[in-house]
C-alpha positions in Angstrom: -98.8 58.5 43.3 -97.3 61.5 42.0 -96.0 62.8 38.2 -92.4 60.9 37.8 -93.7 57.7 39.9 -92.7 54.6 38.2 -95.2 52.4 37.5 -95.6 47.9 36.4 -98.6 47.1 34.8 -99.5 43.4 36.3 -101.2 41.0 34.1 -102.9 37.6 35.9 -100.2 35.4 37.6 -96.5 36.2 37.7 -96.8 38.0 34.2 -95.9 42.2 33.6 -97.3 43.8 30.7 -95.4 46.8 30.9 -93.2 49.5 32.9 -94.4 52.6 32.8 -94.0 56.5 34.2 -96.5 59.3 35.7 -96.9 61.9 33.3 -100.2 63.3 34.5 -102.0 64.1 37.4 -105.0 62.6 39.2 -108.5 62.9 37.2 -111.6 61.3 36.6 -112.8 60.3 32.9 -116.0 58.4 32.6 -115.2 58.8 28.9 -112.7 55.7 29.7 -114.4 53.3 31.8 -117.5 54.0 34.1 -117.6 55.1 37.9 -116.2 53.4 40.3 -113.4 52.7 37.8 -113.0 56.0 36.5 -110.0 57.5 38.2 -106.9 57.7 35.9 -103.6 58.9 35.5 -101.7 59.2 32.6 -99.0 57.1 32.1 -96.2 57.4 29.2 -95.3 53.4 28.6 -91.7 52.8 28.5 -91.4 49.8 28.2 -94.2 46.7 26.7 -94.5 43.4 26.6 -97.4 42.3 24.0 -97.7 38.5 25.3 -96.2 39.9 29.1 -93.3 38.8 30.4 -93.1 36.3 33.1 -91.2 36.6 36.0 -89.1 33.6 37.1 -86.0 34.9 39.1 -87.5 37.4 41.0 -87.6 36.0 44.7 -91.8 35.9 46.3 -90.7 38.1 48.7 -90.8 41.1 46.1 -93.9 39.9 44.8 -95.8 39.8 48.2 -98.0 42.4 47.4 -99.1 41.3 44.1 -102.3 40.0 44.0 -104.7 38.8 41.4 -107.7 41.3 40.8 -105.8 44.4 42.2 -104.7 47.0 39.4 -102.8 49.9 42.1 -99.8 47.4 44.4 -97.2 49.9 46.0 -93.7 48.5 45.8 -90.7 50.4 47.1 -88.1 51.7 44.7 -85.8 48.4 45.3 -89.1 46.1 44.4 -89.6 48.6 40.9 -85.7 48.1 40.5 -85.5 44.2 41.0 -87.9 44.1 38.3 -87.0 46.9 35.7 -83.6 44.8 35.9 -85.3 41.2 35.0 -87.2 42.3 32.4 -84.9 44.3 30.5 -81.8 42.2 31.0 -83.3 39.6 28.6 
């Protein structure tokens, strides 16, 4: 991940809490949570959805690499874009 990246934050099941941007680079803050889960980068949220909004047209191949349990998936900029154009077309 790099500064500019774009970024979903994924709630349990089909559901995203928010869509988000790099703004900062790699660091590690046991202020925020404790090692392991220490890494963080910070990330201005464009974009949030309180109750998180659940996906229903987006096709399971896009989702593929979502997974329950995992906080980091890489999606390619056509996965980030199928989505950023679900959840803000409604």
């Amino acid at each position: 991940m790099k500064i500019g990246d774009k970024v979903v934050g994924y709630l349990n099941g089909r559901r995203i809490g928010a869509l988000g941007t790099i703004t900062g680079d790699y660091n590690f803050d046991e202020t925020i949570l404790p090692p392991p889960y220490s890494r963080v980068r910070r990330v201005r949220w464009d974009h949030k959805f309180f109750d998180g909004f659940y996906i229903t047209h987006i096709s399971i191949d896009t989702l593929r690499t979502i997974r329950q349990g995992q906080t980091v998936v890489e999606q390619d900029k056509n996965e980030y874009e199928e989505i950023e154009k679900e959840v803000l077309s409604t």
